[in-house]
N, C-alpha and C positions, 0 to 999 in steps of 0.2 A: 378706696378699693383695698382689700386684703391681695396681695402678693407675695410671691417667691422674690427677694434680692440676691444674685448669684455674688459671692464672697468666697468661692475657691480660686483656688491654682488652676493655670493650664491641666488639662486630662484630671482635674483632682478636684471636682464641682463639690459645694458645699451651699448652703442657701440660708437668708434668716428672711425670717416670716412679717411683714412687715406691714402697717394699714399706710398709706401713700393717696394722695392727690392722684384721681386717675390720668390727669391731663401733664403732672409731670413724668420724668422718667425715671426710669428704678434705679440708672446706676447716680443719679445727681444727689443720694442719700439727706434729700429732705422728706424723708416718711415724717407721719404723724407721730406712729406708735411700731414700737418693737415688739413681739409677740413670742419669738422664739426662734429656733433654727432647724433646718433640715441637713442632712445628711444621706443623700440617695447613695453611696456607696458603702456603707454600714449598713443602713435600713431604719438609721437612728433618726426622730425627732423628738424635740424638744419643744415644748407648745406651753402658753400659758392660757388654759382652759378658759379661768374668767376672762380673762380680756380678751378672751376670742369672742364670747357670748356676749359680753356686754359691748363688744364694735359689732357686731352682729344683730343685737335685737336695736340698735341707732342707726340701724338699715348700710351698711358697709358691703358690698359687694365680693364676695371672693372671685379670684381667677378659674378657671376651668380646672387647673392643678389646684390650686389650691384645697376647693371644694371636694375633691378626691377624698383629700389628704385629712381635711374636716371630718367625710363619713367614714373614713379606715379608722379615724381617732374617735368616733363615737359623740361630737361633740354636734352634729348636724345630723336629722335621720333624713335618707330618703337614697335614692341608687347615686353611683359612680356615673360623671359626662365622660361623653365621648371629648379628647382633647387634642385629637389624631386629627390631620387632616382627612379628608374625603378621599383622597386615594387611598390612604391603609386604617379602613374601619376596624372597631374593634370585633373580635370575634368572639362571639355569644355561644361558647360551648354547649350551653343547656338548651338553645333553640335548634343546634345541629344536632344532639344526642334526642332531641322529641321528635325533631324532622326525619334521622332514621326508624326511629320506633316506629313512627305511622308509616313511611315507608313499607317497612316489614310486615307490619298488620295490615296493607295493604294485598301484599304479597300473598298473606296467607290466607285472609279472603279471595282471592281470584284461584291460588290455589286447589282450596277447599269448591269454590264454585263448580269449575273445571274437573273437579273429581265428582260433585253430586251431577256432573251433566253427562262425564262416560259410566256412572251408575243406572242413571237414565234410558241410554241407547242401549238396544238389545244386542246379546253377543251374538255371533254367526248362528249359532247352536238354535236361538228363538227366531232367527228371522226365516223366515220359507224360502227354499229356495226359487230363484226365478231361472228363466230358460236363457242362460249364458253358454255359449259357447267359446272355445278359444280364438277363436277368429273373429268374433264382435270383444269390441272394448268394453269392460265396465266398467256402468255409470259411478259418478261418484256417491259415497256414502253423504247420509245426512251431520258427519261429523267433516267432510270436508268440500270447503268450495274449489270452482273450478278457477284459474286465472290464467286469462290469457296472457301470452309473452306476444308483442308486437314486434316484425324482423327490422330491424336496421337497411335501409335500402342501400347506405353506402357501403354496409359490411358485406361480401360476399359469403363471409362465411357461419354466419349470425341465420337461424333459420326460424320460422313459427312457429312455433308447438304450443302445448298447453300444457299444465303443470298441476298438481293439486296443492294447497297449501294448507295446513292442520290447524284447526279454530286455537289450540293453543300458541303457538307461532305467531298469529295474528292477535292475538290476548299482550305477546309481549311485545310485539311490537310495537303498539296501543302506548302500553305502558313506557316504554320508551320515548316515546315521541315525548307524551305526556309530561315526565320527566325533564326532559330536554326543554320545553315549552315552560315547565315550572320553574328550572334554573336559568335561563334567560330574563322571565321576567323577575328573578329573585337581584339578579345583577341590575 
């Protein structure tokens, strides 16, 4: 197995790059082969390419770092492992900046919808008038439903009425939920 051997100081981590017996352990420095050193506080590594490839194509194993550390150096093609525990995944910034874009073209289709649908309904001005007086309620418009509010029996002060609610309201509502339902199952 290719591994990290830690070889710093206390707070002062420094690493050499090591092929090792998987079933011994790193700090008992009977590796195989020496390969080169890390330095995660600099940013410095030190790698010898060939003998990375050549314990690599004799089927050698890297560690989860390791393998990072392989593709950052260009000597392995293929993506970065996750090497984080399960509680703190990495975070895929190019899946959150695509996840808002559709978001948004979401948005602006419903938008756009929602404007070709009050282009649709006629203004007061086309519709005829009907025989309303101030004393009868009127009914509601084909742009809004009616919703009933149900009283609270223990509340005395909580009464029935009814309410109108505007289809766009109910649009974002939708979408929220919707939302909501999509980050739940995303966790």
């Amino acid at each position: 197995m290719m591994r990290l051997q830690r070889v710093g100081r206390k707070n002062d981590p420094s690493y050499r790059i090591v092929v090792t017996d998987k079933r011994t352990g790193v700090k008992s420095d009977k590796h195989v082969d020496r390969l080169g050193s890390y330095n995660p506080k600099m940013n410095h590594i030190q790698l010898d390419v060939e003998k990375a490839k050549e314990w690599l194509s004799k089927g050698v194993q890297p560690s989860g770092t390791m393998h990072n550390l392989l593709v950052s150096q260009k000597v392995i093609d293929g993506k970065k492992v996750n090497v984080l525990p399960k509680k703190s995944p990495i975070i895929d910034e190019e899946a959150i900046k695509k996840a808002e874009e559709e978001a948004a073209a979401k948005a602006e289709a419903e938008k756009a919808a929602a404007e070709a649908k009050t282009e649709e309904t006629p203004t007061e001005e086309e519709v005829p008038e009907t025989a309303e007086t101030e004393d009868t309620p009127a009914e509601a418009t084909e742009t809004e439903e009616k919703v009933e509010i149900v009283a609270d029996e223990d509340d005395p002060a909580d009464h029935s009425e009814t309410a109108t609610q505007d289809p766009e309201e109910m649009v974002k509502e939708k979408s929220k939920q919707a939302q909501a339902q999509a980050d739940a199952e995303a966790d």
